[in-house]
N, C-alpha and C positions, 0 to 999 in steps of 0.2 A: 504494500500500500504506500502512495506518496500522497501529495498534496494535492496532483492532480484529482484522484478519484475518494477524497471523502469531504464531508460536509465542513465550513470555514462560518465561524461565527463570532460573535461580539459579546463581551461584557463590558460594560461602563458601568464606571464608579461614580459617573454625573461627578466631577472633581470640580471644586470650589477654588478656584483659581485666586493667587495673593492679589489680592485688589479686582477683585470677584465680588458675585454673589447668588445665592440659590438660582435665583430669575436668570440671571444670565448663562448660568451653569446649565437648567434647561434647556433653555432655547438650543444650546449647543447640544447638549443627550438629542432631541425632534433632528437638527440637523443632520447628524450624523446617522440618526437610526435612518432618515430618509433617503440619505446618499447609501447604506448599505443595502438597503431594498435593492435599491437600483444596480449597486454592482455583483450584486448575487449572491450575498452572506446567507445563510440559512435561518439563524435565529439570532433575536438581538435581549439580550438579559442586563439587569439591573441588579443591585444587590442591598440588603436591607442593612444598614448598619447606624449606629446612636450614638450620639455624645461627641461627634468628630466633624472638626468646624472644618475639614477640608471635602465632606462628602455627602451630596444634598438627594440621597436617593431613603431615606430615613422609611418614609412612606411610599415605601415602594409599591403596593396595590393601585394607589394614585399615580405613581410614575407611569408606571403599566399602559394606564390606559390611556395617560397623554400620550401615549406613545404610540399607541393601538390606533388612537384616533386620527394619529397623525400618519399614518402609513395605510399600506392594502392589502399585501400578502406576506410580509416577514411574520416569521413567530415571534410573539413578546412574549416574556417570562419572567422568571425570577432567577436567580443567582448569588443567592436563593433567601427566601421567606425563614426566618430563623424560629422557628413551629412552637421552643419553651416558650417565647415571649407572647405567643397570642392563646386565645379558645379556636383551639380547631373547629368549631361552628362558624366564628366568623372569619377566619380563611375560607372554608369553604365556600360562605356567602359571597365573598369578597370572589374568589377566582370562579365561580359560578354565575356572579354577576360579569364579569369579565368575558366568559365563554360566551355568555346571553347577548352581548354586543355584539363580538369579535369573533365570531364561531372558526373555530376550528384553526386559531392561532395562538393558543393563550398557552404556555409550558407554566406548572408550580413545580419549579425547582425549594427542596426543603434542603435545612442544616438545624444542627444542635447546637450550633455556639451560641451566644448572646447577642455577636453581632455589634460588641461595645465594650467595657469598662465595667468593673462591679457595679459600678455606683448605678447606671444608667440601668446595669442587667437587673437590680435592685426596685428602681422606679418602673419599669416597664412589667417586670413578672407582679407586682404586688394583687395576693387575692387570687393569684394564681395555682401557688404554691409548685411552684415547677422549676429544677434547678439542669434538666436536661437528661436525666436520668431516665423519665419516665418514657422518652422519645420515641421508641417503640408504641408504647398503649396509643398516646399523642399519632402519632402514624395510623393505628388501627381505627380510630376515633374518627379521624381526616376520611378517610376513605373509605369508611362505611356510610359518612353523610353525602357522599355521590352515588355509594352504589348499596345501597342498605339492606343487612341481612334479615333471616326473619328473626334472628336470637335477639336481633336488635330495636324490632317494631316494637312501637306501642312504648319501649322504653324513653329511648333517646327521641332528641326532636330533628324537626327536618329542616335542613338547608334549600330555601327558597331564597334564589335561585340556587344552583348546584346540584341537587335530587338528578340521577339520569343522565348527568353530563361527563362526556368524554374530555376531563382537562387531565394529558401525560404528568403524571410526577416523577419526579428525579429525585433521587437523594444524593444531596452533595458534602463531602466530607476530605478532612486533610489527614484522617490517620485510617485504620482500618474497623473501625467502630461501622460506619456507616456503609462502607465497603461491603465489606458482611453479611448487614441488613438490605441491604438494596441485594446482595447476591439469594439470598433466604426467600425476599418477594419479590423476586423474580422483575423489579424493576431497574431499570436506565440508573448509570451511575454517573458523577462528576466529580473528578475531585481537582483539588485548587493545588496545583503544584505553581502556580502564578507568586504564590508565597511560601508554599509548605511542598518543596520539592522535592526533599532526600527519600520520604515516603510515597512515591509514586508507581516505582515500579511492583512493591511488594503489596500494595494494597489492590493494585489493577489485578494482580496474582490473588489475593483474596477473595476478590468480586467476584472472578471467573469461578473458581475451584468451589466457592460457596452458592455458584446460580443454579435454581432452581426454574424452569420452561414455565411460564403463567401465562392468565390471559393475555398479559399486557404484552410481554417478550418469549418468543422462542428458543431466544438466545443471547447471550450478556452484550451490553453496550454501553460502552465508554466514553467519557468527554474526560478532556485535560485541558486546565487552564496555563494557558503558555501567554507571557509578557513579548509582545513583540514594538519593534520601535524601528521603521524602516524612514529612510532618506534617501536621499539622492545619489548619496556618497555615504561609508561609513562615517567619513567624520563627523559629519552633519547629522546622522544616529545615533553617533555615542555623546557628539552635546547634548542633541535633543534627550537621552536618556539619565543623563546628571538628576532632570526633576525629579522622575522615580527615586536615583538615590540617596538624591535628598529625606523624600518621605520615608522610606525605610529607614535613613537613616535615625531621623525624629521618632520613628516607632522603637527602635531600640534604645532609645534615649525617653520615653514613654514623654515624647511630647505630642502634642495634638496642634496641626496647624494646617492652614493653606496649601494647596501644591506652588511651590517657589519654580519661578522662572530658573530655565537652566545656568549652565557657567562653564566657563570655560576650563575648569579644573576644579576637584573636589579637593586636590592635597590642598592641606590648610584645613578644609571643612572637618573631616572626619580624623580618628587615630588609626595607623594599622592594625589594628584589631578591629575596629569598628567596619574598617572596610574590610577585613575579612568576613565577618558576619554580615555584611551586606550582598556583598560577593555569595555567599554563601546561600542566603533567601532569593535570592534573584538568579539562582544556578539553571533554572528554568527560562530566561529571559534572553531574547535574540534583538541583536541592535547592530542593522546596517541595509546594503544596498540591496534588490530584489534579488541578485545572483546569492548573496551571504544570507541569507532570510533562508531562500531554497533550499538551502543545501544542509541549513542548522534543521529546518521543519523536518524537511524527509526522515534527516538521523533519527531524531525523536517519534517520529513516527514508525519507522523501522524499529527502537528501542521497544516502545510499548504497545503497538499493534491496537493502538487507539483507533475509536470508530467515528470520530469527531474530534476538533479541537476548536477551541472556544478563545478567544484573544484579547489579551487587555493593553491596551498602549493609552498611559500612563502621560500625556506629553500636556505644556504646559498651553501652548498656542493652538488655538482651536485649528485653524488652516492645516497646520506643520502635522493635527492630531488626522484630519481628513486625509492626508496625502502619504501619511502611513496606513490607513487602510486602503485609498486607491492603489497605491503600489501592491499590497498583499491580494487585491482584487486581480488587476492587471497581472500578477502571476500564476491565479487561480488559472484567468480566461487562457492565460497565452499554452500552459500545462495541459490545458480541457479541449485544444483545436488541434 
């Protein structure tokens, strides 16, 4: 398998750009999803995350359908809904309502993490009582209010809209917890090597060796979150990718801020340790021109016999962020003829 013959798609982190703001960060997530319609991505995802003044996709159900409404045939989804922090009743409602508009584009990509900080994971579960343990029942819960058993009539209540409807769930996960469970029911996996990369290939190995044939899937399928940052020239994608390692950077330094415009050098910025441990989360990340992009995808693709791959570029200029995915388009197309 290369590049040429599997599916190429998008997550955005809708990034809150320094001297940015929510509003404007949209408008750029509508832009971009509509330029990927058009050059042939498969599905375009959002990701729920709180408490993080660089990333305005919080209310991800609402991004959704900006985003739904703003396009015609991409899949919107999630990337994912973090399942502890809500009642599975109102995801349901929510991506049922979703389905009710958008028939037959809506993906509920799920995760167990928080998606935040104690503090946020704290204010969001309250009355909850759910620390992400439960995530399995929570799962069973989710997907008996689309497809409802009889053990379950008469008890539980109904998801209007949602009852009857075909919305695909994913389970997405960075260790082999969710691996696991997506291999056990037999659904669609993703896992985020975009940041949690050293466990990738032994968890992809879990999924398989744990899938079980269901309604949904007859056989295991994969996405991997791969950072990609293409330009013109590598040089011009390895400036362009400083932003990222900025943020990374600030994440191990547990600061919260803006995505910073690039630079021309990080030495000064970081320590070599720091940049090793950034070097390290980013070991998944490909940064340069569409020949160096090809040749890094294919490997990866060849390494883990992924059935999808899913792409985050990270970049601080909206344009410079479009013209990295035209270029990874334009290598789709040129691969595909």
């Amino acid at each position: 398998m290369t590049i040429s013959n599997i599916p190429l798609s998008i997550l955005d982190l809708a990034p809150i750009v320094t001297g940015g703001s929510p509003a404007h960060s949209f408008r750029n997530t509508l832009d971009l999803a509509q330029h990927a319609e058009k050059w042939g991505y498969h599905r375009y995802w959002v990701a729920e995350h709180h408490n993080m003044p660089g990333i305005a996709s919080s209310a991800t159900s609402v991004v959704i359908g900006y985003i739904a409404a703003g396009t015609e045939k991409i899949r919107v989804g999630s990337g994912g809904i973090m399942l502890p922090n809500h009642a599975p009743l109102v995801i349901a409602e929510q991506f049922g309502t979703l389905e009710s508009m958008y028939p037959g584009r809506i993906d509920l990509g799920l995760g167990r993490a928080p998606g935040s900080d104690q503090v946020a994971a704290r204010a969001l579960r309250r009355g909850l009582g759910s620390n992400g343990e439960d995530f399995p029942e929570q799962l069973k819960e989710l997907r008996h209010y689309f497809n409802p058993t009889e053990e379950g009539r008469g008890i539980m209540p109904r998801a209007v809209p949602g009852e009857g409807l075909d919305v695909p769930i994913w389970l997405l996960g960075s260790s082999g917890f969710s691996a696991q469970l997506a291999g056990h029911h037999g659904l669609p996996f993703a896992f985020a090597s975009h940041f949690a990369p050293d466990f990738l290939v032994p968890a992809l190995k879990l999924y398989r060796d744990s899938f079980r044939p269901s309604s949904v899937l007859d056989k295991p399928y994969a996405m991997a979150g791969i950072n990609v940052i293409a330009a013109d020239t590598d040089e011009a994608a390895a400036y362009l990718a400083t932003s990222q390692e900025q943020a990374f950077l600030n994440l191990i330094r547990g600061r919260m801020g803006q995505l910073n415009p690039p630079v021309d050098t990080m030495d000064g910025l970081w320590t070599e340790q720091e940049k090793m441990m950034v070097r390290k989360q980013l070991s998944f990340t490909i940064s340069g021109t569409k020949a160096t992009v090809k040749e890094k995808l294919n490997a990866i693709i060849e390494e883990t016999g992924v059935d999808e791959l899913i792409v985050v570029s990270q970049i601080y200029d909206h344009n410079a962020r479009l013209r990295s995915f035209e270029l990874l388009a334009e290598l789709m197309s040129e691969d595909r003829t």
